[in-house]
C-alpha positions as CSV (number, residue, x, y, z in Angstrom):
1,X,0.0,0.0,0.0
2,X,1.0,3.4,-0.9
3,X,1.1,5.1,2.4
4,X,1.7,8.6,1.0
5,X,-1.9,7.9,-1.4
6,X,-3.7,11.2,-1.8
7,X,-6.9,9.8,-1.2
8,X,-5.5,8.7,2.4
9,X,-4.5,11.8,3.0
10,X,-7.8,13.3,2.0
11,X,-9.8,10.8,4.3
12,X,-7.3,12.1,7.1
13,X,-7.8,15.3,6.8
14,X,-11.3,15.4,6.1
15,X,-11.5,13.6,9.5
16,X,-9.3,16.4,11.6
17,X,-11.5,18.9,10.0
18,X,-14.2,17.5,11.3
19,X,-12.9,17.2,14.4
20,X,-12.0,20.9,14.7
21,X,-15.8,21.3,14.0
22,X,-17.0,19.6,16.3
23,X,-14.4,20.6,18.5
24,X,-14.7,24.1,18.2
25,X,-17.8,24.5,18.5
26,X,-18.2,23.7,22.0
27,X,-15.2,25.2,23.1
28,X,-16.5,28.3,21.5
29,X,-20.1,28.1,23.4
30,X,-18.1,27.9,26.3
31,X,-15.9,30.9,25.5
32,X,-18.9,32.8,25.4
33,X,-20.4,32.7,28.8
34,X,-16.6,32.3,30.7
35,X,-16.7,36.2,31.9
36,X,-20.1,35.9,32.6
37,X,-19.8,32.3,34.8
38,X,-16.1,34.0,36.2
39,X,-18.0,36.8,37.6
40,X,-20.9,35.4,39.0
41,X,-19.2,32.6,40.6
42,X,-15.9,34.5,42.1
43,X,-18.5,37.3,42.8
44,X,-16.2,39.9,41.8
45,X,-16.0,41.4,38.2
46,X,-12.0,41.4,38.4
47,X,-11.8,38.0,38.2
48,X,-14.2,37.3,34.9
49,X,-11.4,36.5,32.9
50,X,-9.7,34.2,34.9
51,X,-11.7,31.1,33.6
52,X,-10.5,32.0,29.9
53,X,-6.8,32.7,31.2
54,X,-7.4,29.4,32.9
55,X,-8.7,27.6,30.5
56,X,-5.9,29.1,27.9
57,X,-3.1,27.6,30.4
58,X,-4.7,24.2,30.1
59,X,-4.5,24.3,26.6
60,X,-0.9,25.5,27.0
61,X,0.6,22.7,29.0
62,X,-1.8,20.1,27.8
63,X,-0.1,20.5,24.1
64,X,3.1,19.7,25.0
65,X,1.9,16.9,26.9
66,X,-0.2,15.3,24.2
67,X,2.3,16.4,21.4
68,X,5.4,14.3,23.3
69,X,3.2,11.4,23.8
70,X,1.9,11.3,20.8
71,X,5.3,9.8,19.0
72,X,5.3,6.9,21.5
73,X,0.9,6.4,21.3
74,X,0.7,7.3,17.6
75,X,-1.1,10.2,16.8
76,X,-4.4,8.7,17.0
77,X,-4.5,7.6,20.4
78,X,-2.8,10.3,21.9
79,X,-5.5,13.0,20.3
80,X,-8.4,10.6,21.4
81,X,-6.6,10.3,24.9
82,X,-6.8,14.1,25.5
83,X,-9.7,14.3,24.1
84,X,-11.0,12.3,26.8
85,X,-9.1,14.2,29.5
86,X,-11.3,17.0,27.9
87,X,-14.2,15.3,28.6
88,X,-13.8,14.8,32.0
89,X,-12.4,18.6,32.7
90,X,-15.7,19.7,30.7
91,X,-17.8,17.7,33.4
92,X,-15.9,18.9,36.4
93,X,-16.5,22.6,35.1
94,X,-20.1,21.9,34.7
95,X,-20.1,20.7,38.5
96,X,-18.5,23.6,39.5
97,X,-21.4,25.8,37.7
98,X,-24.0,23.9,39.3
99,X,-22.9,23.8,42.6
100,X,-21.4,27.1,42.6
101,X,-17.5,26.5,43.4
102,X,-15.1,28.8,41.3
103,X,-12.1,26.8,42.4
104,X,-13.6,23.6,41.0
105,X,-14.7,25.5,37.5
106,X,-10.8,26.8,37.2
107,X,-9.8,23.4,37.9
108,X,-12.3,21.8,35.4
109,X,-11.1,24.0,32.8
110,X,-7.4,23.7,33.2
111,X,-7.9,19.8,32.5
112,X,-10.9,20.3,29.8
113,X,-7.9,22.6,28.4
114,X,-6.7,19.3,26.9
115,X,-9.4,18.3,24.6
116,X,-8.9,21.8,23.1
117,X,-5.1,21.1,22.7
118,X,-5.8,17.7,21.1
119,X,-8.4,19.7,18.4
120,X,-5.8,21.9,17.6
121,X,-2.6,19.6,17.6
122,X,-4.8,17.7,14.2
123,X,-3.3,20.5,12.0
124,X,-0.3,18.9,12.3
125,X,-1.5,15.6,11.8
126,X,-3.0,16.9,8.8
127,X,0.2,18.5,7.5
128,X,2.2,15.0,8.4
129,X,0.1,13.1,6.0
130,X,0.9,15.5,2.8
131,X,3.8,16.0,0.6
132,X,5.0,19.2,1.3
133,X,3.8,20.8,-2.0
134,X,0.2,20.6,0.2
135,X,1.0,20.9,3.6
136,X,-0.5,24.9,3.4
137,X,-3.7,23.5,2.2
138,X,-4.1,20.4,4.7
139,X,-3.3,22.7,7.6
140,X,-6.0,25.3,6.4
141,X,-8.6,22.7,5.4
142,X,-8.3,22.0,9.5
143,X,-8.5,25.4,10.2
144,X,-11.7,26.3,8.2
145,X,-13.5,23.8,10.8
146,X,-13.3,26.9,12.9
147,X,-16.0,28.7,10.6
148,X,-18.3,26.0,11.7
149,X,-17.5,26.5,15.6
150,X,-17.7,30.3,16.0
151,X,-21.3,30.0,13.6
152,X,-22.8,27.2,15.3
153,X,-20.8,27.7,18.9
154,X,-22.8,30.5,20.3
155,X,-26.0,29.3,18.8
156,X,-25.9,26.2,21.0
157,X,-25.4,28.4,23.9
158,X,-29.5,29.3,24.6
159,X,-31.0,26.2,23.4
160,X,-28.2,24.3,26.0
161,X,-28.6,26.5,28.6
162,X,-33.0,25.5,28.4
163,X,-31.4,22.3,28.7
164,X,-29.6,22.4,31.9
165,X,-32.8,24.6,33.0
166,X,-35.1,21.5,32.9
167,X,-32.5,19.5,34.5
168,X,-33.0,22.0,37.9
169,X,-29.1,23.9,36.7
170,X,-28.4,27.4,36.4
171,X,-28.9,28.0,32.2
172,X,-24.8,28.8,32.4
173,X,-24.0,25.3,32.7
174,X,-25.6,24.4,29.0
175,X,-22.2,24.7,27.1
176,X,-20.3,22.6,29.4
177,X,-22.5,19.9,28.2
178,X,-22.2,20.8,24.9
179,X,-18.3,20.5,25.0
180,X,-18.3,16.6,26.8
181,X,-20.7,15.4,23.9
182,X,-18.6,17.3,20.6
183,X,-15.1,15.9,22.6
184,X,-16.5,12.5,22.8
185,X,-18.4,12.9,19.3
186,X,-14.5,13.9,18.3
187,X,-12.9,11.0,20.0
188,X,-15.6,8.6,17.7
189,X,-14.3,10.0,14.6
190,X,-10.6,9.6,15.2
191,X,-10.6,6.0,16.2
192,X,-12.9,5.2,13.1
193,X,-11.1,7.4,10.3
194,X,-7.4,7.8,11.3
195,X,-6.1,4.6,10.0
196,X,-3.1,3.9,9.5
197,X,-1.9,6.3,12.1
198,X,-0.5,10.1,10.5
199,X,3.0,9.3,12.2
200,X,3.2,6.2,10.1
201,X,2.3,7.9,6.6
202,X,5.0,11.2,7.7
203,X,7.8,8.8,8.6
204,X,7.2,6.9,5.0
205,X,6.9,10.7,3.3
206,X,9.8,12.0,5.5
207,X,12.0,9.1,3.7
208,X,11.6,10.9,1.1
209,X,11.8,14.5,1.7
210,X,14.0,16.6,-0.4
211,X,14.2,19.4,2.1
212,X,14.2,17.3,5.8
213,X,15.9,13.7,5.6
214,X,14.5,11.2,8.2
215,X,17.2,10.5,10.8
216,X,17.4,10.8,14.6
217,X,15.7,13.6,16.7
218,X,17.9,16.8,17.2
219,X,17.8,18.0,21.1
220,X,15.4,20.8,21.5
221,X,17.9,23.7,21.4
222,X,19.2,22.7,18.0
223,X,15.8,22.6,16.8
224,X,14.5,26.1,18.2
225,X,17.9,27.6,17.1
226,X,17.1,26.8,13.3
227,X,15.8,29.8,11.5
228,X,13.1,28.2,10.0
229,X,11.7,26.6,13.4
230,X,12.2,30.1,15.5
231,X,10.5,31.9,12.2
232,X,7.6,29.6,12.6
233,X,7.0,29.7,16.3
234,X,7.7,33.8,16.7
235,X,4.6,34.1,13.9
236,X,2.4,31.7,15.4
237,X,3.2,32.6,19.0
238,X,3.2,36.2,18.1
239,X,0.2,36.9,15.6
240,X,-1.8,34.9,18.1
241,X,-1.0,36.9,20.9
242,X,-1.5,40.1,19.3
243,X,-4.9,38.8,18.2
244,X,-5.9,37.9,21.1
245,X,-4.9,40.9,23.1
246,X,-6.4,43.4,21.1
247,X,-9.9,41.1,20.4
248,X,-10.6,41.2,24.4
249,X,-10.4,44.5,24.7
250,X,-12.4,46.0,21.7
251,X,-15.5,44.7,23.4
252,X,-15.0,47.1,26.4
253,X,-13.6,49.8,24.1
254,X,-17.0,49.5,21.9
255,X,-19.0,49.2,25.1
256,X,-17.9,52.7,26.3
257,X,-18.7,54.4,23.6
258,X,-22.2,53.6,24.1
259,X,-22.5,50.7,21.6
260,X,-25.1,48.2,21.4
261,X,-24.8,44.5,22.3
262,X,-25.8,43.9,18.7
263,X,-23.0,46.1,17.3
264,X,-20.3,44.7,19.2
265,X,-21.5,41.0,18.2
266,X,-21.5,42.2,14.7
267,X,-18.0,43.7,15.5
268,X,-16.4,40.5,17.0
269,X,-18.4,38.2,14.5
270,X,-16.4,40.3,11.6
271,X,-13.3,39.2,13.2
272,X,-13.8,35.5,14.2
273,X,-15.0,35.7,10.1
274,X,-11.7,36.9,9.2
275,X,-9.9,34.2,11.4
276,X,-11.5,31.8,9.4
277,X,-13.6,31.6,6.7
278,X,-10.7,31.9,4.0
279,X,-8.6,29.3,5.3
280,X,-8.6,27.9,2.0
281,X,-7.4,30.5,0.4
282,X,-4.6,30.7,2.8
283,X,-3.8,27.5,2.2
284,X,-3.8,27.7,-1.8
285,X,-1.5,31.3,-1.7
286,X,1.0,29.2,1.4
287,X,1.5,26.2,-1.4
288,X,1.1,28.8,-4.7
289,X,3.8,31.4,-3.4
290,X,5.2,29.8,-0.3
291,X,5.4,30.1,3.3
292,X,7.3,33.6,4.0
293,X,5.3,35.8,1.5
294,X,2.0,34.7,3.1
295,X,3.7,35.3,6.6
296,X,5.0,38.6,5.4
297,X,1.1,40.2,3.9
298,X,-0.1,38.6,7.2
299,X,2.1,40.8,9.8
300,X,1.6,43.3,7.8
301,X,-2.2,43.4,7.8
302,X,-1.9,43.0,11.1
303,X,0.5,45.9,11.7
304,X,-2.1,48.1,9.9
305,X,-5.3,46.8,11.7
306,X,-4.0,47.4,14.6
307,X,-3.1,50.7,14.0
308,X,-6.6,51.5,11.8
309,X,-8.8,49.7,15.1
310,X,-8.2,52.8,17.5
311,X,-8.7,55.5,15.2
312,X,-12.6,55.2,15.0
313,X,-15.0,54.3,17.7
314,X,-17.7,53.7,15.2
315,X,-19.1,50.9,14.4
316,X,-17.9,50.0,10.4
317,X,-14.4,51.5,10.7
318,X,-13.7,49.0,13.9
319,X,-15.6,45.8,12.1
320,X,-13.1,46.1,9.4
321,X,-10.3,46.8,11.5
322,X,-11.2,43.9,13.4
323,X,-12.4,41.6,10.1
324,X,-8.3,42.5,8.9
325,X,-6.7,41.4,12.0
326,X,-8.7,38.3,11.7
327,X,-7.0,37.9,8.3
328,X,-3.2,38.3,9.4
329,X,-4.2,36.2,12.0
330,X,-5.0,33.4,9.5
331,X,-2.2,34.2,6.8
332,X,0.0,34.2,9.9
333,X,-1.3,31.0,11.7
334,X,-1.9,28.6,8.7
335,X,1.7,29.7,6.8
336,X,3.8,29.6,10.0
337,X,1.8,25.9,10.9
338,X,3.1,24.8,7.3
339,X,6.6,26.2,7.7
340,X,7.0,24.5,11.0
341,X,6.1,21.6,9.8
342,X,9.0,21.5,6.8
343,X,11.2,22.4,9.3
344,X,11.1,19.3,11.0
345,X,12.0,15.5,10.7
346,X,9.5,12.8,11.5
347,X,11.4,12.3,14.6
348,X,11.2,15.8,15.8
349,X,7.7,16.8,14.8
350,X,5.5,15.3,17.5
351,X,7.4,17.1,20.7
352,X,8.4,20.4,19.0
353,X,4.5,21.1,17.3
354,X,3.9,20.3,21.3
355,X,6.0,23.0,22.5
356,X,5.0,25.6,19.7
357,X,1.3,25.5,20.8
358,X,2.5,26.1,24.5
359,X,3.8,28.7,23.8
360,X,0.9,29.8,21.5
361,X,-1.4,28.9,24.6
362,X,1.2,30.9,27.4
363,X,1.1,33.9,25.1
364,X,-3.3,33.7,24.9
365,X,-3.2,33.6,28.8
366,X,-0.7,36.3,28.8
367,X,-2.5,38.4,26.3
368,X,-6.0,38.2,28.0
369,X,-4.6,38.6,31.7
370,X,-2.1,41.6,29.8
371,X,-4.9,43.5,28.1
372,X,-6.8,44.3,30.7
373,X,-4.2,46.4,32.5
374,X,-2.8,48.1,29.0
375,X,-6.3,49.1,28.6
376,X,-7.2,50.5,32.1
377,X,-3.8,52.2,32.3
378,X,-3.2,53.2,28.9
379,X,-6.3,53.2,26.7
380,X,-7.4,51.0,23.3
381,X,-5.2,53.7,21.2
382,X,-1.5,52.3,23.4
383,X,-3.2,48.6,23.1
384,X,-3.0,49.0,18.7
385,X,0.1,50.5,18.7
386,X,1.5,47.8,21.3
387,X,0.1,45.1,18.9
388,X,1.5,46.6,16.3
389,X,5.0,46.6,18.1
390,X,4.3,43.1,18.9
391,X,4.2,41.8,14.9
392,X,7.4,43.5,13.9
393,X,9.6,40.9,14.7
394,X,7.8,38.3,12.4
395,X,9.1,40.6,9.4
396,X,12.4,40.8,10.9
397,X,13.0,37.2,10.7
398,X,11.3,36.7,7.5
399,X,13.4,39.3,6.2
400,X,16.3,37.3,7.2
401,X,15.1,34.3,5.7
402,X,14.6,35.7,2.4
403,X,17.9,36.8,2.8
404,X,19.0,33.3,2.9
405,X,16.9,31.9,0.4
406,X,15.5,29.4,3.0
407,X,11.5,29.1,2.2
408,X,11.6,25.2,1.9
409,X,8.7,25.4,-0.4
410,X,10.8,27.5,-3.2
411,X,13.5,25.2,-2.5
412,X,11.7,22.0,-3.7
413,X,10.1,24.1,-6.7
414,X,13.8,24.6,-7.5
């Protein structure tokens, strides 16, 4: 059997998408009531974001722990297993709702933290099973899944929340339901469709690599000190921090200038649009023109959204700001996956895709604990211009790469 066959990899990755689906959307649902539950439940308004800085630090931790494993349980198993660790954090949170303990809702979501992780890890997976010609569009075909959380994600929310309502719960803990029964829905569709396992189709494709031979596993250091990996992490780690950041805040910038709930929905739905509706034309332009010029137009749309997002309080000019940083997000986030990916032999990929989403998941905590004081101190105009600060160094080291002529992708069209 050809273990490289496209229509494999198509089944694969058809599978993963689905999964992010499915995934997604209940981590999505839950997103949107977390300031509401934090506040309520701590009974003070300061802490409303701990359950989403919470819940960011579980993803963080719970990548690296799921990403290592995963080259000793296969890729399969290892996603399914945190999955399941996701399902049982989902229903700890969902005690903690009912019986009204904050401790035990943090504690919930720093474990259900590692069903998320395992959604998100399945880009890789989905790269691993693709020449590298196509890794840009397998890792964006994931991504698009998110389209179907943040649509469906916050509709679930109302008709869940009736839900827990007849069961005698407070409406709140609806989505917490709704995240055990995607995760194990999730778990289903990875035992049934990912077979063979991705690791053993990107060790056969690794064999053959003309850019990353197959051979034993550099130590971490040598891997983060290659230019590639530290150009890939920096944009992921980066452009998602920046995002993030800036997102949490706009809602309290739109609320004081007096706007309604329904324009600051349409405002943030703009963005999460942005994020990821055009994943597959992200994925087309990473494979078409390669990884650094996609990374390169998406800092730099993020540079200028964050600079256009404080220079308007109304309503259009801040939906498109926000719709464009939800585009260098993507550009940023899908290339950068792809070019991490290249950078890597089969040996090395599991543990290092681990660390890069802890640090993604440290720098959302960061961001959405950060934001908060930038704002309160400083204002929404400092938080743009502090983003924008933020995404400079992504251009500095794809300027370097340029340089050095080290885009793997234009090195295999050579």
């Amino acid at each position: 059997m050809d273990m490289a066959a496209p229509r494999l990899a198509r089944r694969i990755t058809l599978a993963l998408l689905v999964v992010q689906s499915l995934g997604s959307a209940g981590s999505i649902g839950v997103v949107t009531v977390a300031a509401i539950v934090g506040a309520e439940l701590s009974g003070h308004a300061v802490l409303a974001g701990a359950p989403g800085a919470t819940y960011q630090l579980g993803v963080a931790f719970a990548a690296l722990l799921w990403g290592g494993l995963s080259d000793r349980l296969g890729r399969r198993n290892a996603l399914s297993l945190g999955l399941g660790c996701g399902v049982i954090g989902a229903f700890g949170a969902l005690l903690g709702v009912i019986n009204g303990s904050f401790a035990l809702l943090l504690l919930g979501l720093v474990v259900m933290g590692s069903g998320t992780a395992s959604v998100q890890l399945g880009r890789f997976a989905a790269a691993e099973v693709h020449p590298i010609a196509r890794r840009g569009r397998a890792v964006a075909t994931v991504v698009l899944g998110g389209t179907f959380g943040s649509v469906v994600g916050p509709t679930l929310v109302a008709p869940t929340g009736q839900i827990a309502s007849g069961f005698g719960w407070t409406e709140l803990a609806g989505p917490y339901l709704t995240v055990m029964v995607m995760f194990a829905l999730s778990i289903l569709v990875l035992q049934l469709a990912l077979r063979p396992d991705p690791k053993a189709i990107g060790e056969a494709i690794g064999r053959a690599s003309p850019v990353i031979a197959a051979g034993p596993a550099r130590s971490l250091r040598q891997i983060l000190a290659d230019p590639m990996v530290r150009t890939a992490v920096v944009t992921v780690v980066l452009a998602h921090a920046v995002m993030v950041g800036l997102m949490q805040m706009t809602s309290l910038h739109m609320r004081e200038h007096q706007h309604t709930l329904a324009g600051i929905s349409l405002v943030i739905s703009s963005h999460v649009f942005g994020m990821y509706a055009f994943s597959m034309v992200t994925g087309w332009l990473t494979d078409r023109w390669g990884r650094l010029p996609v990374i390169t137009a998406g800092a730099i749309i993020t540079v200028a959204s964050c600079l256009a997002a404080p220079l308007s309080p109304h309503l259009v000019p801040l939906a498109v700001a926000l719709f464009g940083l939800g585009i260098g997000w993507n550009l940023c986030y899908v290339a950068g996956s792809a070019l991490l990916s290249d950078a890597l032999s089969p040996a090395e990929k599991a543990r290092t895709q681990g660390l890069n989403d802890l640090f993604v998941g440290l720098a959302g905590a960061t961001a959405v604990l950060s934001s908060g004081v930038v704002f309160a101190g400083a204002g929404y105009a400092v938080m743009g211009v502090v983003g924008a600060a933020f995404t400079l160094p992504i251009l500095v080291l794809v300027v370097w790469l340029r340089r050095h002529r080290l885009d793997p992708l234009r090195t295999v069209a050579g």
